[in-house]
C-alpha positions in Angstrom: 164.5 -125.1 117.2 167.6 -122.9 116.5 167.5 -120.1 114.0 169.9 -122.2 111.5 167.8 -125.0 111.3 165.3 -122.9 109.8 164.1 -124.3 105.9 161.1 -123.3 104.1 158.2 -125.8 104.1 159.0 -129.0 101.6 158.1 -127.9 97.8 157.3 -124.3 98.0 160.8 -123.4 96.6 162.1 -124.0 92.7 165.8 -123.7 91.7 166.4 -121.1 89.9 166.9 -121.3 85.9 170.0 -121.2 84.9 170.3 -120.4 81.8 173.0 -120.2 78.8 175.0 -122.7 80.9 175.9 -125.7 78.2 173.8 -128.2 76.1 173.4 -130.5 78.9 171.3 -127.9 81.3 168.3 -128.1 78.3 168.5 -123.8 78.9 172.1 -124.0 76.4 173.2 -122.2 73.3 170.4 -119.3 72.0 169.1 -119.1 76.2 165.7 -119.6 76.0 165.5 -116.7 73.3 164.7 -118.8 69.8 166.5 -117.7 67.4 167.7 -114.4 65.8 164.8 -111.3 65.2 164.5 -108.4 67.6 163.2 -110.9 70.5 166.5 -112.6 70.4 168.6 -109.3 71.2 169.8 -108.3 74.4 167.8 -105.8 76.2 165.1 -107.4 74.3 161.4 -106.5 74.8 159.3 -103.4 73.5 157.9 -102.2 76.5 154.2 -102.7 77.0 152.3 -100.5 74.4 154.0 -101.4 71.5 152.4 -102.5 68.8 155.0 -103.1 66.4 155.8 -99.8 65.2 151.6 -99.1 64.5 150.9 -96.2 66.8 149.9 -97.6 70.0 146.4 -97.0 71.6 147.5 -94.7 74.0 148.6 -92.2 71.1 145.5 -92.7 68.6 143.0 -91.9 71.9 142.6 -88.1 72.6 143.3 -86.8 75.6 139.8 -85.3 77.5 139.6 -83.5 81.0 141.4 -81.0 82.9 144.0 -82.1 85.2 144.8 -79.4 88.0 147.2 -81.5 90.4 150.0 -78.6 89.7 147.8 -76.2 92.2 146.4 -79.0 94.1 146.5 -79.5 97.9 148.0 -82.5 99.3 147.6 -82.5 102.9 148.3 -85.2 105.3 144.7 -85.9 107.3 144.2 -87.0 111.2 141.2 -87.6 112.3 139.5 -86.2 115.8 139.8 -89.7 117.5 143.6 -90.4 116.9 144.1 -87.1 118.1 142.5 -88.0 121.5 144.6 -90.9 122.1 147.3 -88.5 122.1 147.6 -88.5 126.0 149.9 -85.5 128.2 149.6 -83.5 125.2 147.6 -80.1 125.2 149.0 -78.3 122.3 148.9 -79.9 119.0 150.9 -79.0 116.2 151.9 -80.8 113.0 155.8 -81.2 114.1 154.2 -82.8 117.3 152.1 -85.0 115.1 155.6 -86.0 113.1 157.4 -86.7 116.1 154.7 -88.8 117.8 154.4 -91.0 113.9 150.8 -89.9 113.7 151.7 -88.1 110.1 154.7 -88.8 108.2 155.7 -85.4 106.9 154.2 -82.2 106.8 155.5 -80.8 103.2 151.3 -80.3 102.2 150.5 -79.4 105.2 147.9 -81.4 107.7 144.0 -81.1 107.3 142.3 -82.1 110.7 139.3 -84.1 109.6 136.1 -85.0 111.9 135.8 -88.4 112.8 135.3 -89.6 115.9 135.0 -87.5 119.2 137.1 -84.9 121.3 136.8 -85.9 125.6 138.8 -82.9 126.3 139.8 -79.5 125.5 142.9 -79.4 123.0 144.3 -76.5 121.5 145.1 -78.0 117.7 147.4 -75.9 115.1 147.0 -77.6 111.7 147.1 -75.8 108.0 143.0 -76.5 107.6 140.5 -77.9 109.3 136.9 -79.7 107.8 133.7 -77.6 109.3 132.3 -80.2 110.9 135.8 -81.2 112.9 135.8 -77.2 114.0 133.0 -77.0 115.3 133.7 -80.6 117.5 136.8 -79.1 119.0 135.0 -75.7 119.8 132.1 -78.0 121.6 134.8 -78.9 123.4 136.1 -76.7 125.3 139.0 -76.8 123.1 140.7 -73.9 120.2 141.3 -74.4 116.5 144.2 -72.1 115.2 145.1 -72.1 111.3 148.9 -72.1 110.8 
Protein backbone atom coordinates (compact mmCIF):
# COMPACT_ATOMS: atom_id res chain seq x y z
CA UNK A 1 0.00 0.00 0.00
CA UNK A 2 1.59 3.28 -1.08
CA UNK A 3 0.18 6.60 0.01
CA UNK A 4 -1.17 7.36 -3.72
CA UNK A 5 -3.09 4.44 -3.95
CA UNK A 6 -5.07 5.68 -1.23
CA UNK A 7 -9.25 6.08 -2.20
CA UNK A 8 -12.03 6.44 0.11
CA UNK A 9 -14.14 3.27 0.65
CA UNK A 10 -16.59 2.52 -2.49
CA UNK A 11 -19.92 4.87 -2.21
CA UNK A 12 -19.24 7.07 0.73
CA UNK A 13 -18.38 10.00 -1.66
CA UNK A 14 -21.07 12.07 -4.06
CA UNK A 15 -19.92 14.41 -6.89
CA UNK A 16 -20.44 17.57 -6.17
CA UNK A 17 -23.51 19.59 -7.71
CA UNK A 18 -22.72 21.59 -10.29
CA UNK A 19 -24.89 23.88 -10.79
CA UNK A 20 -25.98 26.71 -13.47
CA UNK A 21 -23.82 24.73 -15.94
CA UNK A 22 -26.33 24.27 -19.18
CA UNK A 23 -29.80 22.53 -19.70
CA UNK A 24 -28.29 19.23 -20.16
CA UNK A 25 -26.74 19.03 -16.39
CA UNK A 26 -30.82 19.06 -15.00
CA UNK A 27 -29.10 22.00 -12.35
CA UNK A 28 -29.34 24.69 -15.86
CA UNK A 29 -30.85 28.12 -16.28
CA UNK A 30 -32.63 29.66 -12.81
CA UNK A 31 -29.80 27.15 -10.57
CA UNK A 32 -31.88 25.33 -8.47
CA UNK A 33 -33.42 28.79 -7.24
CA UNK A 34 -37.22 28.67 -8.86
CA UNK A 35 -38.05 31.44 -10.17
CA UNK A 36 -37.83 35.23 -9.43
CA UNK A 37 -39.08 36.51 -5.49
CA UNK A 38 -36.50 37.35 -2.83
CA UNK A 39 -35.44 33.46 -2.69
CA UNK A 40 -34.24 33.67 -6.16
CA UNK A 41 -31.67 36.67 -5.46
CA UNK A 42 -28.14 36.37 -4.90
CA UNK A 43 -27.09 36.41 -1.32
CA UNK A 44 -30.40 34.97 -0.88
CA UNK A 45 -31.71 33.74 2.49
CA UNK A 46 -33.06 35.80 5.69
CA UNK A 47 -30.95 34.51 8.19
CA UNK A 48 -32.63 32.30 10.76
CA UNK A 49 -35.21 34.37 12.87
CA UNK A 50 -36.93 35.89 10.26
CA UNK A 51 -40.20 35.80 10.05
CA UNK A 52 -40.99 37.72 7.13
CA UNK A 53 -40.78 41.11 8.28
CA UNK A 54 -43.28 40.14 11.62
CA UNK A 55 -41.02 40.77 14.56
CA UNK A 56 -39.29 37.71 15.25
CA UNK A 57 -39.56 35.77 18.64
CA UNK A 58 -36.50 36.79 19.91
CA UNK A 59 -37.62 40.54 19.92
CA UNK A 60 -41.37 40.10 21.17
CA UNK A 61 -39.75 37.92 24.37
CA UNK A 62 -38.46 40.19 27.22
CA UNK A 63 -35.27 39.98 28.32
CA UNK A 64 -35.12 38.59 32.30
CA UNK A 65 -31.93 38.06 34.51
CA UNK A 66 -28.85 39.72 35.27
CA UNK A 67 -25.85 38.97 33.25
CA UNK A 68 -22.46 39.93 35.08
CA UNK A 69 -19.79 38.12 32.64
CA UNK A 70 -18.17 41.88 32.22
CA UNK A 71 -16.63 41.46 36.03
CA UNK A 72 -16.56 37.79 35.81
CA UNK A 73 -13.49 35.51 36.42
CA UNK A 74 -12.30 33.30 33.86
CA UNK A 75 -9.52 31.31 35.10
CA UNK A 76 -7.92 28.32 33.56
CA UNK A 77 -8.30 25.34 36.27
CA UNK A 78 -5.66 22.31 37.02
CA UNK A 79 -6.43 19.95 39.19
CA UNK A 80 -4.08 18.45 42.24
CA UNK A 81 -3.40 15.14 40.24
CA UNK A 82 -2.12 16.57 36.85
CA UNK A 83 -0.01 18.68 38.84
CA UNK A 84 1.76 15.60 40.40
CA UNK A 85 2.54 14.08 37.19
CA UNK A 86 4.54 16.99 36.68
CA UNK A 87 7.93 15.22 37.57
CA UNK A 88 11.57 17.36 38.30
CA UNK A 89 9.52 20.18 38.92
CA UNK A 90 9.35 21.82 42.54
CA UNK A 91 8.11 25.21 41.84
CA UNK A 92 4.99 25.65 40.03
CA UNK A 93 3.89 28.67 38.41
CA UNK A 94 1.32 29.40 35.67
CA UNK A 95 4.17 30.25 32.89
CA UNK A 96 5.51 26.73 33.85
CA UNK A 97 2.11 25.32 33.46
CA UNK A 98 2.01 27.11 29.77
CA UNK A 99 5.17 25.87 28.78
CA UNK A 100 4.70 22.33 29.90
CA UNK A 101 0.79 22.41 27.72
CA UNK A 102 -0.92 21.79 31.02
CA UNK A 103 -2.97 25.30 30.50
CA UNK A 104 -3.18 27.11 27.39
CA UNK A 105 -2.86 30.72 28.44
CA UNK A 106 -2.99 32.46 31.45
CA UNK A 107 -4.91 35.87 30.39
CA UNK A 108 -7.73 34.93 33.49
CA UNK A 109 -5.43 33.73 35.51
CA UNK A 110 -5.20 29.81 36.87
CA UNK A 111 -7.44 28.55 39.83
CA UNK A 112 -5.80 25.32 41.28
CA UNK A 113 -8.76 23.05 41.98
CA UNK A 114 -8.71 19.85 44.44
CA UNK A 115 -8.95 16.66 42.78
CA UNK A 116 -6.96 14.08 43.23
CA UNK A 117 -3.88 13.79 45.68
CA UNK A 118 -0.46 15.57 46.28
CA UNK A 119 2.74 12.58 47.01
CA UNK A 120 5.03 15.31 47.59
CA UNK A 121 5.73 18.66 48.74
CA UNK A 122 5.29 21.40 45.81
CA UNK A 123 5.52 24.93 46.24
CA UNK A 124 2.41 26.08 43.71
CA UNK A 125 2.04 29.99 42.60
CA UNK A 126 -1.39 30.29 40.91
CA UNK A 127 -3.94 33.45 40.98
CA UNK A 128 -6.57 31.36 43.48
CA UNK A 129 -6.77 28.33 44.83
CA UNK A 130 -10.30 26.20 46.03
CA UNK A 131 -10.19 25.54 50.04
CA UNK A 132 -10.20 22.15 49.94
CA UNK A 133 -7.03 21.98 47.32
CA UNK A 134 -5.12 24.40 50.10
CA UNK A 135 -5.49 22.67 52.57
CA UNK A 136 -4.23 19.21 50.44
CA UNK A 137 -1.01 20.91 49.50
CA UNK A 138 -0.37 22.21 53.10
CA UNK A 139 -1.01 18.35 54.24
CA UNK A 140 1.66 17.94 52.27
CA UNK A 141 4.46 19.21 53.13
CA UNK A 142 4.04 21.55 50.40
CA UNK A 143 3.28 25.84 50.14
CA UNK A 144 0.41 27.70 48.37
CA UNK A 145 1.39 31.29 47.35
CA UNK A 146 -1.28 33.67 45.66
CA UNK A 147 0.21 35.60 42.64
Amino acid sequence: MKINELKPKEGSTRRKKRIGRGPGSGHGKTSCHGHKGQKARSGRGKGPGFEGGQMPLQRRLPKRGFNNSIFASNYAVINLDDLDKLKDVSVITPEILVEMGQVRKVSGGVKILARGELTRPLTIKAHAFSKTALTKITSAGGKAEVV
